[in-house]
C-alpha positions as CSV (number, residue, x, y, z in Angstrom):
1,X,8.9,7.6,15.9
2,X,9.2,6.1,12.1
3,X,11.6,7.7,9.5
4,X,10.8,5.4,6.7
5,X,7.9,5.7,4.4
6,X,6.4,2.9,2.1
7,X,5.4,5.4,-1.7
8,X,1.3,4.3,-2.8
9,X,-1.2,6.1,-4.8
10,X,-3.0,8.2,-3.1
11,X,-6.0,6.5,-3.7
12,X,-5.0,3.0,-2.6
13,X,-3.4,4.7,1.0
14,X,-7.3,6.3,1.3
15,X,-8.7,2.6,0.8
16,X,-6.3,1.3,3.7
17,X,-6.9,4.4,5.9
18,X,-10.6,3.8,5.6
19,X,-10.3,-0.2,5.9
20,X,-11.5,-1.0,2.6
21,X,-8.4,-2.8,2.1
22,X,-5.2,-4.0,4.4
23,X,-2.8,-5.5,2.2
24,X,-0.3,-4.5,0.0
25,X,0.4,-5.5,-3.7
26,X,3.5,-4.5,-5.4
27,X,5.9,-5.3,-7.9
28,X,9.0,-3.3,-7.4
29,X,9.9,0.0,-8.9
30,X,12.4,1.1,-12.0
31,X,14.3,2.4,-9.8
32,X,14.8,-0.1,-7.2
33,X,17.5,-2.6,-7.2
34,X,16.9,-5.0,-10.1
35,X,13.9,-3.7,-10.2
36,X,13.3,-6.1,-7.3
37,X,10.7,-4.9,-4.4
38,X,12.5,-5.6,-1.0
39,X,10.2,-5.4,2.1
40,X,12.8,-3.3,3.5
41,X,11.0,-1.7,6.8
42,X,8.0,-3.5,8.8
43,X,7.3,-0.2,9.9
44,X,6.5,2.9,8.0
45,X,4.5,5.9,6.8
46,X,2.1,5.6,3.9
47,X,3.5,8.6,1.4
48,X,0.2,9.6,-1.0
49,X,1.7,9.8,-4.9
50,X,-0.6,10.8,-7.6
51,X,1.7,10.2,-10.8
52,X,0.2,7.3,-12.0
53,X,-2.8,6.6,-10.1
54,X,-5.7,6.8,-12.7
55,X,-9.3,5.7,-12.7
56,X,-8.3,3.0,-15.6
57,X,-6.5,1.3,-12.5
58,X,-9.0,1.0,-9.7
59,X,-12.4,-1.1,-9.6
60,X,-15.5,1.1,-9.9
61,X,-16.5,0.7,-6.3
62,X,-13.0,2.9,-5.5
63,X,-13.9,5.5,-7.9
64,X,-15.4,7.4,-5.6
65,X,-12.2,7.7,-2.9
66,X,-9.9,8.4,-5.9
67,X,-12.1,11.5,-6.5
68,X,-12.2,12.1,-2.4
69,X,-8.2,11.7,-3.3
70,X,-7.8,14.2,-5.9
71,X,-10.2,16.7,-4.2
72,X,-8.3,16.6,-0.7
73,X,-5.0,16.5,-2.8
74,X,-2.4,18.8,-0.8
75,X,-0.7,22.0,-2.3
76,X,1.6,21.2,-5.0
77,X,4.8,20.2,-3.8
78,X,4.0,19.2,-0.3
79,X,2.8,15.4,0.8
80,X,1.0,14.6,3.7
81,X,1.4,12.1,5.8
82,X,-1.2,11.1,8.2
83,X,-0.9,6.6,8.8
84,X,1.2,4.2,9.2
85,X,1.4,0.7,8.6
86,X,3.0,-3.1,10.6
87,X,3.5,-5.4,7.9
88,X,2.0,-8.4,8.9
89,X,3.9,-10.9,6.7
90,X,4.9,-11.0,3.4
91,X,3.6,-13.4,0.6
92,X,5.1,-14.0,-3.4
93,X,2.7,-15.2,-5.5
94,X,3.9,-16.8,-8.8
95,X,0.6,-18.0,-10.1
96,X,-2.0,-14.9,-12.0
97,X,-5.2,-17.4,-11.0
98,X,-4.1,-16.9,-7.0
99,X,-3.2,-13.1,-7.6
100,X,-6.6,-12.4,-9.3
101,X,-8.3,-15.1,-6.6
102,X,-7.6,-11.5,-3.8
103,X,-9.9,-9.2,-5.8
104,X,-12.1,-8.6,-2.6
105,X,-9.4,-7.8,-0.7
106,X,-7.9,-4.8,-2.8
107,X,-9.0,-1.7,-5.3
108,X,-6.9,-2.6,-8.7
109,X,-8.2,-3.7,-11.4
110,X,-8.0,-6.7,-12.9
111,X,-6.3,-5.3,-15.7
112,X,-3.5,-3.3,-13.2
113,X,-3.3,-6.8,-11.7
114,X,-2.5,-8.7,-14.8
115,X,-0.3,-6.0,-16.3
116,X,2.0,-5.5,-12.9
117,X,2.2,-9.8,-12.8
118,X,3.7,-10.0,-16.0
119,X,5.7,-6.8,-15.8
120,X,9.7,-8.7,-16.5
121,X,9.0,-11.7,-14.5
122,X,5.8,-12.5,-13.5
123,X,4.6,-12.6,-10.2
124,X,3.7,-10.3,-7.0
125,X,4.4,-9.3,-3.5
126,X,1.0,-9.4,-1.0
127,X,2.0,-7.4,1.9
128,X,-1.0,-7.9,4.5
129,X,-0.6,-4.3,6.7
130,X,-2.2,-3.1,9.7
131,X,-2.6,0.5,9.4
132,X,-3.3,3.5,12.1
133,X,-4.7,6.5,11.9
134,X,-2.2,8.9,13.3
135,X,-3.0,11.5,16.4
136,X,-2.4,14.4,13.6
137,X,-1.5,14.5,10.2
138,X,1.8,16.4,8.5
139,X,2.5,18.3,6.0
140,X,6.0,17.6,4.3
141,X,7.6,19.9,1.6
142,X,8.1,17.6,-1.5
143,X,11.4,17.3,-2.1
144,X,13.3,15.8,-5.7
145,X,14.8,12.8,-2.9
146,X,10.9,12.0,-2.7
147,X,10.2,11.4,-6.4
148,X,11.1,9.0,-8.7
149,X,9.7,4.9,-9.4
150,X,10.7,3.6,-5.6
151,X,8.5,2.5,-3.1
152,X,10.6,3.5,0.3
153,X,12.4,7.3,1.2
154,X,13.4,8.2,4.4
155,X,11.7,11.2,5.3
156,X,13.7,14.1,6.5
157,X,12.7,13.6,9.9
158,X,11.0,11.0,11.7
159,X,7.6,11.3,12.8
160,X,5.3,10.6,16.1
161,X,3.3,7.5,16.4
162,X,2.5,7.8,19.8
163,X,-1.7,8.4,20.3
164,X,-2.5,6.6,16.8
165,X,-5.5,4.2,16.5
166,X,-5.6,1.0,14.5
167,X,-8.0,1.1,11.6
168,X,-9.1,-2.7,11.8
169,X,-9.3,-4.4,15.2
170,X,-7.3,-7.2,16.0
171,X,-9.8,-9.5,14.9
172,X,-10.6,-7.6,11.6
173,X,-6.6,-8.3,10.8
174,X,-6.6,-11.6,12.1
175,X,-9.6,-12.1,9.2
176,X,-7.6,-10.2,7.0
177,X,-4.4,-12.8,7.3
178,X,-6.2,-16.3,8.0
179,X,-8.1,-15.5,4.3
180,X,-4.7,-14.8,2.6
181,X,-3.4,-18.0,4.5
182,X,-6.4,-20.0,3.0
183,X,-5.6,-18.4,-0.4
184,X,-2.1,-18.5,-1.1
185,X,-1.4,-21.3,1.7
186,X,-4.0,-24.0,0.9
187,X,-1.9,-26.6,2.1
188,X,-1.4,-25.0,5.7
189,X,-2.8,-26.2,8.5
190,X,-5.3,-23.6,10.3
């Protein structure tokens, strides 16, 4: 059972349910404290948001799940939650040219990478994640609690994980964090 949920445009959660992606990038919301992202749960619910996911901020080749998105959008003012996702470490990059060196691994664009960097003080959070597919999806009314610039609500009650199926194999993860080690970590041993 989780009770915490981890707020992503819609579009992105489609690219990790679908394995196109399995990390994280984020800056911290408005409304978090000091407008500082805290990984605050290594267990949680992806929770779809659609206010300010826009073509303008995904690469070209992710067009075509925003649209898949959009078209599967729930009915206003409900959310639906159907994976999860284990944080598999946490990384803070402080340099743009590594940031911008993880363009295969993610759907922003270049420009949404540059502009959340620099955003008050540069730099960014890489949040490598296995997700899973949970055994059914929900459907959540869409309370004022849930909006707003955060990353993590609590959801009003927790949720099954039990029957879920990764997305990546072990070894499609393992991939996933020995390239970010070789990215970010250059001077680690392997």
């Amino acid at each position: 059972m989780l009770e915490h949920a981890f707020k992503e445009w819609a579009v992105i959660c489609r690219g990790l349910a679908e394995g196109r992606q399995a990390i994280l990038l984020r800056k911290g919301g408005i409304a978090e404290a000091a407008g500082e992202f805290v990984v605050e749960h290594t267990r949680f619910w992806l929770f779809p948001t659609y206010v300010h996911q826009q073509r303008a901020g995904i690469v070209p080749e992710a067009f075509s799940l925003l649209d898949q998105a959009e078209a599967e959008k729930p009915a206003q003012q409900t959310v639906r939650i159907s994976h999860y996702a284990e944080v598999g470490g946490v990384y803070r990059v402080r340099d743009l040219t590594r940031a911008l060196v993880l363009a295969h691994l993610h759907l922003w664009s270049e420009v949404t990478v540059r502009s959340r960097f620099e955003y008050r003080e540069p730099g960014l959070f890489v949040i490598p994640v296995r997700v899973y597919r949970a055994a059914a999806s929900v459907d959540l009314p869409m309370t004022p609690y849930y909006e707003g610039c955060r990353s993590w609500v609590e959801l009003e009650k927790a949720l099954p994980t039990s029957g879920a199926a990764p997305i990546l194999s072990d070894a499609e993860f393992d991939d996933v964090r020995r390239n970010l080690d070789l990215l970010l970590n250059p001077t680690a041993l392997v």
